[in-house]
Residue frames relative to the residue before (quaternion, step in Angstrom):
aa qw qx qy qz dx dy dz
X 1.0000 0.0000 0.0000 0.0000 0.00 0.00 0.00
X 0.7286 0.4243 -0.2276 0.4870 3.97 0.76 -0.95
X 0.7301 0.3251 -0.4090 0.4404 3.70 1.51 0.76
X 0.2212 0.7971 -0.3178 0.4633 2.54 1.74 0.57
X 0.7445 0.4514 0.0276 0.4911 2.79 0.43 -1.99
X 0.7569 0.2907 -0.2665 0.5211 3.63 0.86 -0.19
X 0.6302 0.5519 -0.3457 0.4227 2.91 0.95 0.00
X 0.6012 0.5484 -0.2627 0.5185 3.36 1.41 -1.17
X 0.7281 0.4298 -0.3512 0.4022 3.85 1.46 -0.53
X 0.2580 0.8009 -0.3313 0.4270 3.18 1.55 -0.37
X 0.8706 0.3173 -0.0608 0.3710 3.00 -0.06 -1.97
X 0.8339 -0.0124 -0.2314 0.5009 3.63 0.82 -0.25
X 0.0234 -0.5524 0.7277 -0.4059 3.45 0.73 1.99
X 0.4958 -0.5730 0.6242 0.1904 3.61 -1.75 0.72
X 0.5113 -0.6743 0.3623 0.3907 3.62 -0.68 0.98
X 0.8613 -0.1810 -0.0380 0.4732 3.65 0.57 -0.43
X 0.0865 -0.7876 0.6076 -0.0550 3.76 -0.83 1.28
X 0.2454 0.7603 -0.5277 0.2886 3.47 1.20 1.41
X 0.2743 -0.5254 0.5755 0.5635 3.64 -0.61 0.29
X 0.5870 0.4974 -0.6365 0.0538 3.08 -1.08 -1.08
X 0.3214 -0.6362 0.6934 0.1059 2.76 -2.07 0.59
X 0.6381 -0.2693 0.3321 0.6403 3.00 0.62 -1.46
X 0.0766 -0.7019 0.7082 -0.0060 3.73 -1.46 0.96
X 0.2350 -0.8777 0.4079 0.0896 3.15 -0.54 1.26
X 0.6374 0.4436 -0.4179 0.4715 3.07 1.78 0.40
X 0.4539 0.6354 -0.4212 0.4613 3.45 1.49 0.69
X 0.8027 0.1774 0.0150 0.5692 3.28 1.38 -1.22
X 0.0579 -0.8111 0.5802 0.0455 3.54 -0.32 1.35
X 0.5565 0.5747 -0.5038 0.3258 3.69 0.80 0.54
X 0.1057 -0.8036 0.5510 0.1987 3.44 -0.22 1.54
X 0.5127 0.5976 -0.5603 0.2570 3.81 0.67 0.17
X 0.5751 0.4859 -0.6067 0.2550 3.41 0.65 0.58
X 0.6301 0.4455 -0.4451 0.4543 3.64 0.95 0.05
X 0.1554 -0.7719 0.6122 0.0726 3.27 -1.57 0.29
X 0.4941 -0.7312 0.4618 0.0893 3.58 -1.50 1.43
X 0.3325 -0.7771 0.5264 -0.0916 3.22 -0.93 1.73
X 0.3148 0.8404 -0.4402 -0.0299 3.17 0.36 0.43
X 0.5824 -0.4686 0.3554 0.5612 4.22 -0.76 -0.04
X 0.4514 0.6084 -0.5638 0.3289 3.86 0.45 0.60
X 0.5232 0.5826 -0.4462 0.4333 3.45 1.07 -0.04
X 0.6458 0.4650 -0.1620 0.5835 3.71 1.89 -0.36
X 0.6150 -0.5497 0.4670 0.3184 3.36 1.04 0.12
X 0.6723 0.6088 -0.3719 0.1975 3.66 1.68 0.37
X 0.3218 -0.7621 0.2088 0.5216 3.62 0.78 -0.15
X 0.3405 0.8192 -0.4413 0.1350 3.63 0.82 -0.03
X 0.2048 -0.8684 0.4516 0.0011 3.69 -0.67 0.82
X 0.0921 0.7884 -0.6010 0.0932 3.62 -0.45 1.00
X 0.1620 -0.7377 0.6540 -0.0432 3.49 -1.39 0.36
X 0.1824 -0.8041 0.5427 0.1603 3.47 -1.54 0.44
X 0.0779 0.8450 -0.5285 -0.0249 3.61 -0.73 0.37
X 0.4222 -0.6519 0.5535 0.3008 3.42 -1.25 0.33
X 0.1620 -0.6840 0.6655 0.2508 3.49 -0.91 0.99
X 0.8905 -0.0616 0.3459 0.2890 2.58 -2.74 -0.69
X 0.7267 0.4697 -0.1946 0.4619 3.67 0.66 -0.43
X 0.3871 -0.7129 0.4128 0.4141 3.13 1.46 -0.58
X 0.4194 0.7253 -0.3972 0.3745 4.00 1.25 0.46
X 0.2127 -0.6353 0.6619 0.3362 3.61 -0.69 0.36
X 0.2311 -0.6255 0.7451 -0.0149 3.13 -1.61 1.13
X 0.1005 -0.7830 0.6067 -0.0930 3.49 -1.23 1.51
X 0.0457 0.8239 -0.5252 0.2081 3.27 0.34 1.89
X 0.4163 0.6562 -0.6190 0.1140 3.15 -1.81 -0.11
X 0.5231 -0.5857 0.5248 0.3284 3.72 -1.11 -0.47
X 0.1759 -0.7295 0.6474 0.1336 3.93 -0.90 0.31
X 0.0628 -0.7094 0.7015 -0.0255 3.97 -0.80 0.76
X 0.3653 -0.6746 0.6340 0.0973 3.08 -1.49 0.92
X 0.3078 0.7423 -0.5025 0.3190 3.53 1.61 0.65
X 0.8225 0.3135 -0.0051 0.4746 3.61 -0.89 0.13
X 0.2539 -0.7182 0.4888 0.4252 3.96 1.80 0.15
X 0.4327 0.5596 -0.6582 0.2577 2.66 -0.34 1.67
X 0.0050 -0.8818 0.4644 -0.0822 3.56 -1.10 -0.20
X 0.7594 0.1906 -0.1152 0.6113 3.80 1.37 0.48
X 0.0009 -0.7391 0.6729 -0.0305 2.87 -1.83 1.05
X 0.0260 -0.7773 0.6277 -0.0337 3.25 -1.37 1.07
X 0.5649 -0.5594 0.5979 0.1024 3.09 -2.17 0.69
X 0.1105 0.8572 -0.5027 -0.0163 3.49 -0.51 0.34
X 0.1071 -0.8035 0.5800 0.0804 3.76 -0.71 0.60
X 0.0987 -0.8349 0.5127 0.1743 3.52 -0.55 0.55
X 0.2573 -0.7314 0.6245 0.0941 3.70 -1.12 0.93
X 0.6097 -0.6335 0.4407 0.1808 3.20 -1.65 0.87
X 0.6480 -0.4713 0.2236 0.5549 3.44 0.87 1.40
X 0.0889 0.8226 -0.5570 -0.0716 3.98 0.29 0.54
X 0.2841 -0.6127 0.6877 0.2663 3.58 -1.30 0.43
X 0.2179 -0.8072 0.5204 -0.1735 2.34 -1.38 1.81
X 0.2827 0.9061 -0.1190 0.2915 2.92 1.89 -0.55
X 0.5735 0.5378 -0.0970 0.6102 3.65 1.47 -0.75
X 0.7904 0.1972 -0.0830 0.5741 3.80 1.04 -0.84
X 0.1433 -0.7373 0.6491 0.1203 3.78 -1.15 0.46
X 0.7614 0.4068 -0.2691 0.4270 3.72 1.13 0.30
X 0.1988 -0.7833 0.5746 0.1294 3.45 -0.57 0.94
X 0.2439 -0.7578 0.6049 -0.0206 3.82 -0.57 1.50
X 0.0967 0.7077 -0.6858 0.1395 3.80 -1.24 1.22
X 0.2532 -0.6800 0.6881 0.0051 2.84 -1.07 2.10
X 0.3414 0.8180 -0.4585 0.0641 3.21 -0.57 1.23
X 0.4323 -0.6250 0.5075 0.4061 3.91 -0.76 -0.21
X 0.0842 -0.8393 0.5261 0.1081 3.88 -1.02 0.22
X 0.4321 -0.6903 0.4773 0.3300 3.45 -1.13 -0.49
X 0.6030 -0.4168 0.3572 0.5788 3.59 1.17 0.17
X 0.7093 0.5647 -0.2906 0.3059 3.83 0.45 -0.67
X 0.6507 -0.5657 0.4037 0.3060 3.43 -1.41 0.30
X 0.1201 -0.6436 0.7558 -0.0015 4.12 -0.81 1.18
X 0.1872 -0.5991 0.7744 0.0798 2.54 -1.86 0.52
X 0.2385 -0.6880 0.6498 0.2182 4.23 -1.01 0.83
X 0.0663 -0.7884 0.6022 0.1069 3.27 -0.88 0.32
X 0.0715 -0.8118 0.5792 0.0184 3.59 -0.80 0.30
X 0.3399 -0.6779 0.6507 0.0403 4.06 -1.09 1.10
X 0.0795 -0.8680 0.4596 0.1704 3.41 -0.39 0.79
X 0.6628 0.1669 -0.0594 0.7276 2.97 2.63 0.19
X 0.5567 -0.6943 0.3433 0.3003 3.39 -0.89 1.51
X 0.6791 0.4592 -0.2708 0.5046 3.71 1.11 -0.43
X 0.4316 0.6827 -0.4663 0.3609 3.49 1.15 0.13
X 0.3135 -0.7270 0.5499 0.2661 3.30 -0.93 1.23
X 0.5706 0.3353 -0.3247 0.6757 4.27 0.91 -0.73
X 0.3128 -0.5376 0.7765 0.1011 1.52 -2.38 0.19
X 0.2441 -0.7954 0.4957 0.2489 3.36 -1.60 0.14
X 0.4862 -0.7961 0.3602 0.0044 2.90 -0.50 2.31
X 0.0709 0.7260 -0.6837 0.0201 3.91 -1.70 0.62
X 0.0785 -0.7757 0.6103 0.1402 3.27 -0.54 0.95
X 0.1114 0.6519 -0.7492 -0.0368 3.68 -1.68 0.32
X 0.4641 -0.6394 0.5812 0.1947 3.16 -1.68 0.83
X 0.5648 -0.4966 0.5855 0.3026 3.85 -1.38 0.81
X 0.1944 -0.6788 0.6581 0.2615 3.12 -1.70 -0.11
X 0.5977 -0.5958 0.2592 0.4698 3.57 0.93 -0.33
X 0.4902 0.5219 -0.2442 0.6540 3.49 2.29 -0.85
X 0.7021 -0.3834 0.5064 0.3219 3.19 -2.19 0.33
X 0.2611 0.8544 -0.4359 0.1087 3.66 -0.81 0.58
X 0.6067 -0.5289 0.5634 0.1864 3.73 -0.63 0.92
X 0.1597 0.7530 -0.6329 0.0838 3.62 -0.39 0.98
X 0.1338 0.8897 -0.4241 -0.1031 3.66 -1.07 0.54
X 0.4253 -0.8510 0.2996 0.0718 2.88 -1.00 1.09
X 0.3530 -0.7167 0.4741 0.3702 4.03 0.10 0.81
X 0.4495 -0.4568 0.6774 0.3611 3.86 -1.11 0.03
X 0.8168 0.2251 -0.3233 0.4214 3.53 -0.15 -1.37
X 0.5778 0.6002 -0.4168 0.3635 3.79 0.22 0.67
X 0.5586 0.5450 -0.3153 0.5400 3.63 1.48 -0.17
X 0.0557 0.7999 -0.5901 0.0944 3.34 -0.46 1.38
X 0.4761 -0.7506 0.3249 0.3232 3.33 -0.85 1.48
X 0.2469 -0.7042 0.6546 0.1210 3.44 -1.46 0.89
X 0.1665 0.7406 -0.6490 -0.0507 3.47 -1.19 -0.05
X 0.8085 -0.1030 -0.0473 0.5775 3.53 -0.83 1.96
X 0.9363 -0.1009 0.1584 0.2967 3.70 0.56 0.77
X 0.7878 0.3423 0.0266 0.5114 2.90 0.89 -2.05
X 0.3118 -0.7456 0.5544 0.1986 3.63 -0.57 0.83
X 0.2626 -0.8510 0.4542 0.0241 3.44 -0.16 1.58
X 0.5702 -0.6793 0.3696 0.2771 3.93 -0.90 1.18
X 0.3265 0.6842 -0.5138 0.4015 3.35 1.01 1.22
X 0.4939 -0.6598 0.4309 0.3673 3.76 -1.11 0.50
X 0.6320 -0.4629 0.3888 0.4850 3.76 -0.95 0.50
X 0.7226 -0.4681 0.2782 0.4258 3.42 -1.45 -0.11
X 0.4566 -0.5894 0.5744 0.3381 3.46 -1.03 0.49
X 0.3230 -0.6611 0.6460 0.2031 3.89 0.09 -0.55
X 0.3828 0.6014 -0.6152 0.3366 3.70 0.90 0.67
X 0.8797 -0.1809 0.1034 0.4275 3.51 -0.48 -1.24
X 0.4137 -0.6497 0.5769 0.2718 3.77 -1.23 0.60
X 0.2402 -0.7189 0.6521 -0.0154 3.16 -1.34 0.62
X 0.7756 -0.2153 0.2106 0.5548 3.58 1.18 -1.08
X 0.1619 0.7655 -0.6213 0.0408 3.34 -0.98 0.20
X 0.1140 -0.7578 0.6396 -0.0603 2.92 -1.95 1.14
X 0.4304 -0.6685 0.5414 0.2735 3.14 -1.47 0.05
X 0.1641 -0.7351 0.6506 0.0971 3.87 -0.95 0.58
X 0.0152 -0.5565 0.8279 0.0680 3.29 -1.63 0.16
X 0.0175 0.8332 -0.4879 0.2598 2.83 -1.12 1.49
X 0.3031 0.9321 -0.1483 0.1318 3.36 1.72 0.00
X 0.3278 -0.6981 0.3970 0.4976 3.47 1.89 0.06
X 0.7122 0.4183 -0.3597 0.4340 3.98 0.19 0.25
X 0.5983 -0.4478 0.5907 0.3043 3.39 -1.93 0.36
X 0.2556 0.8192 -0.4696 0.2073 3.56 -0.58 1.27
X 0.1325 -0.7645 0.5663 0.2781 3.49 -0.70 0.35
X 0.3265 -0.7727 0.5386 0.0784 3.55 -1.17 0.80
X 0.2384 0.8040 -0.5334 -0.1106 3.49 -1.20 0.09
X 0.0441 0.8084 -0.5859 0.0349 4.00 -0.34 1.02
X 0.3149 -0.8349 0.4512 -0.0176 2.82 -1.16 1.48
X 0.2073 -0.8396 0.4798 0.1480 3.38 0.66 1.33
X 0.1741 -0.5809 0.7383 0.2952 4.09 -1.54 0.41
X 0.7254 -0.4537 0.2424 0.4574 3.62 0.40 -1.70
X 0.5169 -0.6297 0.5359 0.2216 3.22 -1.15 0.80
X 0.3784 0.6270 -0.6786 0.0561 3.21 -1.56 0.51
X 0.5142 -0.7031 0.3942 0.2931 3.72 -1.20 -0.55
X 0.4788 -0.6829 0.5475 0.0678 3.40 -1.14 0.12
């Protein structure tokens, strides 16, 4: 009867209700993220990711409004996570004083995204983010779609995006939720 019983929970236990997102001192392979930048528009801006001395991924570079352009992002993609258990998305991170945008896919074929901005302070710092507060953008335009449900992740990134010529650096420890 008691393997039963674990077994029957097993089986309809959601496959995963870990926070994590990502820990970058668990995982030093930044090739699982990848760099978006406004060259897909013909802009020239340039960002990049590395892991420093500390074991952080560090998302740097500069954004120019040369060429209408004006943004770069990071993206990691997840294996449709249930989320569903948490309504807060939590980033231990370092900034530069400057505006981020989080971004989150609640599907891998999703052309938007649903978007949060917060600003950096320049110090180490705990940033959180509500689920119901990500409303879906796409190129800009906040599209008549409801905010995020907070069911499942698919992906998520960071943008800088700030209408100005800037260089940028955010130092990420790790993401997960709450």
């Amino acid at each position: 009867m008691r393997v039963l019983a674990l077994l029957l929970f097993f089986t309809i236990m959601p496959q995963d209700h870990s926070s994590l997102i990502y820990d970058f001192s668990q995982n030093d392979n930044k090739n699982q993220w990848f760099i978006v930048d406004d060259g897909v528009m013909g802009g020239l801006s340039q960002g990049n990711i590395n892991i420093n001395s500390d074991g952080n991924g560090v998302f740097q570079g500069y954004v120019t409004t040369e060429n209408n352009g004006g943004f770069s992002s990071v993206h990691y993609k997840l294996d449709n996570k249930d989320v569903s258990p948490f309504s807060t998305v939590v980033i231990k991170l370092k900034g530069d004083g400057k505006k981020y945008q989080f971004r989150i896919k609640s599907n891998a074929y999703q052309r938007f995204s649903y978007i949060n901005s917060f600003e950096t302070s320049g110090d180490w710092e705990t940033i959180k983010l509500f689920f119901d507060d990500f409303v879906p953008m796409f190129r800009g335009y906040r599209l008549a779609e409801p905010n995020y449900s907070g069911k499942v992740m698919a992906e998520v990134a960071f943008l800088i995006g700030n209408k100005r010529d800037e260089t940028f650096s955010l130092e990420i420890e790790k993401i997960y939720l709450e």
